[in-house]
Wavefront OBJ file of the C-alpha trace (Angstrom):
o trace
v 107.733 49.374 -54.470
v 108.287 49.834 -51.011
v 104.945 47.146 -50.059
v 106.733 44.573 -52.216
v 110.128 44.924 -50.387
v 108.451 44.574 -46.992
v 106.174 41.448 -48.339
v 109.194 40.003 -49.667
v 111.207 40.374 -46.485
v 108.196 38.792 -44.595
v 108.372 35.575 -46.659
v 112.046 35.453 -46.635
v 111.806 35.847 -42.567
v 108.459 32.910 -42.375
v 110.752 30.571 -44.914
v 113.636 30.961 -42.762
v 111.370 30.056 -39.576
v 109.943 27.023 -41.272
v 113.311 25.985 -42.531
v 114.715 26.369 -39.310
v 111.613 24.726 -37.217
v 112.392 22.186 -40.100
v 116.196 21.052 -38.945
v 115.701 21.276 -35.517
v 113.607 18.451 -35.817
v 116.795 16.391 -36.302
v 118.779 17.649 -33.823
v 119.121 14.265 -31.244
v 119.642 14.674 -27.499
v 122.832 13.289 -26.249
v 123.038 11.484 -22.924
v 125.896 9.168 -20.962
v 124.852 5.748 -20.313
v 126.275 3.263 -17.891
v 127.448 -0.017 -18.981
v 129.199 -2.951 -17.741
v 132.458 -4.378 -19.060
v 134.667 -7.317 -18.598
v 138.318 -6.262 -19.323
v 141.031 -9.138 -19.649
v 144.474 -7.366 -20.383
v 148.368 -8.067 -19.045
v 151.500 -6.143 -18.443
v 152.816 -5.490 -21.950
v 155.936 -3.184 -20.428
v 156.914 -2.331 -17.336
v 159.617 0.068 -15.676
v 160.426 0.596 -11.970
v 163.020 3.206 -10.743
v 163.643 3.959 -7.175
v 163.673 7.803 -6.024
v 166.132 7.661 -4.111
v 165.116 9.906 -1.035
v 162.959 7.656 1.365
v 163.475 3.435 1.519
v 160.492 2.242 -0.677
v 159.960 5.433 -2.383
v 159.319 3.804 -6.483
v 157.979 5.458 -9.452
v 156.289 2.799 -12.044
v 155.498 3.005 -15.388
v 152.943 0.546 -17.115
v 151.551 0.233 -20.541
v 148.741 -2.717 -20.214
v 147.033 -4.422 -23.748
v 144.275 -6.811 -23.794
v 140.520 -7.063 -25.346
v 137.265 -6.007 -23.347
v 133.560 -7.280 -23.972
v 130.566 -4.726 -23.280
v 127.235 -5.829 -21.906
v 126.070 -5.635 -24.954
v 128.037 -7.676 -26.449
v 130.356 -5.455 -28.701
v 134.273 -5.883 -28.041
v 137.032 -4.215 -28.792
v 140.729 -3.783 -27.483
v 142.060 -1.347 -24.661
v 144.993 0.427 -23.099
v 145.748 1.318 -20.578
v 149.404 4.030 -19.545
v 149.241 4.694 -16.066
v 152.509 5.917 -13.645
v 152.237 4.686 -10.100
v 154.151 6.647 -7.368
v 154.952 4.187 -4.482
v 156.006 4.687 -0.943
v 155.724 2.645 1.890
v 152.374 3.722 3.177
v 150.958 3.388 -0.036
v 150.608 4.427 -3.657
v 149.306 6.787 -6.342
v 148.000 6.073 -9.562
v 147.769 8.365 -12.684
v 147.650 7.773 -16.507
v 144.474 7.053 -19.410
v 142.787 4.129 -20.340
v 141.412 3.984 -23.933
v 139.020 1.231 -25.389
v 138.716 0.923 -29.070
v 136.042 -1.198 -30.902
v 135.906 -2.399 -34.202
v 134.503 0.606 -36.098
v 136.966 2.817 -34.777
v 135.089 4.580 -32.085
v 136.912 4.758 -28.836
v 136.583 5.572 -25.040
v 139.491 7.178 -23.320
v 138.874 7.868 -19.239
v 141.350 9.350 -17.017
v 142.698 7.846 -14.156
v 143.268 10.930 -11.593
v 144.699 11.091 -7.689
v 143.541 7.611 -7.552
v 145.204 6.834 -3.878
v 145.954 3.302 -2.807
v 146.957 2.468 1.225
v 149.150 -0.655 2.136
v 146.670 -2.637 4.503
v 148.811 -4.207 7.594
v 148.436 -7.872 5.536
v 149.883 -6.573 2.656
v 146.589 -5.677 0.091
v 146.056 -2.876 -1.460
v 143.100 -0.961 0.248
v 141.694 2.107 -2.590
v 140.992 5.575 -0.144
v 137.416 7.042 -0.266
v 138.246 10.225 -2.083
v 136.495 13.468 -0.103
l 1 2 3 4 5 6 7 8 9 10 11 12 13 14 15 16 17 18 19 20 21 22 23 24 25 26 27 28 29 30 31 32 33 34 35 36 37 38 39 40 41 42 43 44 45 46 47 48 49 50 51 52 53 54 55 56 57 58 59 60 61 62 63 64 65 66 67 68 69 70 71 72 73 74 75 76 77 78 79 80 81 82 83 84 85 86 87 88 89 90 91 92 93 94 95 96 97 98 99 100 101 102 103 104 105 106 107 108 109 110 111 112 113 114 115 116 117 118 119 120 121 122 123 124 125 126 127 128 129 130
């Protein structure tokens, strides 16, 4: 009794191998890709409210809608909520965009620390983050 117990163990343990052996074979490596996209999108709300504690000193809040168009050629629709803190000597930007395409699947990247200076003609200059 005891030799068929172990020889049944020993295929149960071999089957599981092969059926295991068997599903990694499916298993599909993931990896990021970089791709290009044109993004045409406008203010769809707006609010601006001074701080009150330096001259200039603005927080902003903007919700931007419009469609994008991937290298590829697959398009979609984004969003984009982002709060802008704005003083004199520049600004900071924080919020998410999100890109959605047609079967649902969607993008969202977040917009972090992203530091703006006020160049002496007027244009926004973006800081080299260190």
């Amino acid at each position: 009794m005891t030799t068929r117990k172990m020889k049944s163990a020993i295929w149960g343990l071999i089957g599981t191998l092969l059926t295991s052996v068997w599903l990694m074979g499916f298993v599909t490596e993931v990896r990021a890709e970089t791709m290009k996209v044109k993004v045409s999108n406008a203010v769809t709300k707006a609010e601006r409210s001074p701080v009150g504690d330096v001259e200039g000193h603005v927080m902003i809040f903007l919700m931007r809608e419009g469609s994008i168009a991937l290298e590829n050629g697959e398009t979609g629709s984004m969003k984009a909520l982002v709060v802008n803190k704005t003083i004199p000597s520049g600004a900071l930007f924080v919020g998410y965009i999100a890109f959605t395409f047609a079967d649902s699947s969607t993008i969202v990247m977040n917009i972090q620390d992203e530091k703006f200076s006020v160049a002496p003609d007027g244009e926004l200059a973006r800081r080299q983050r260190k």
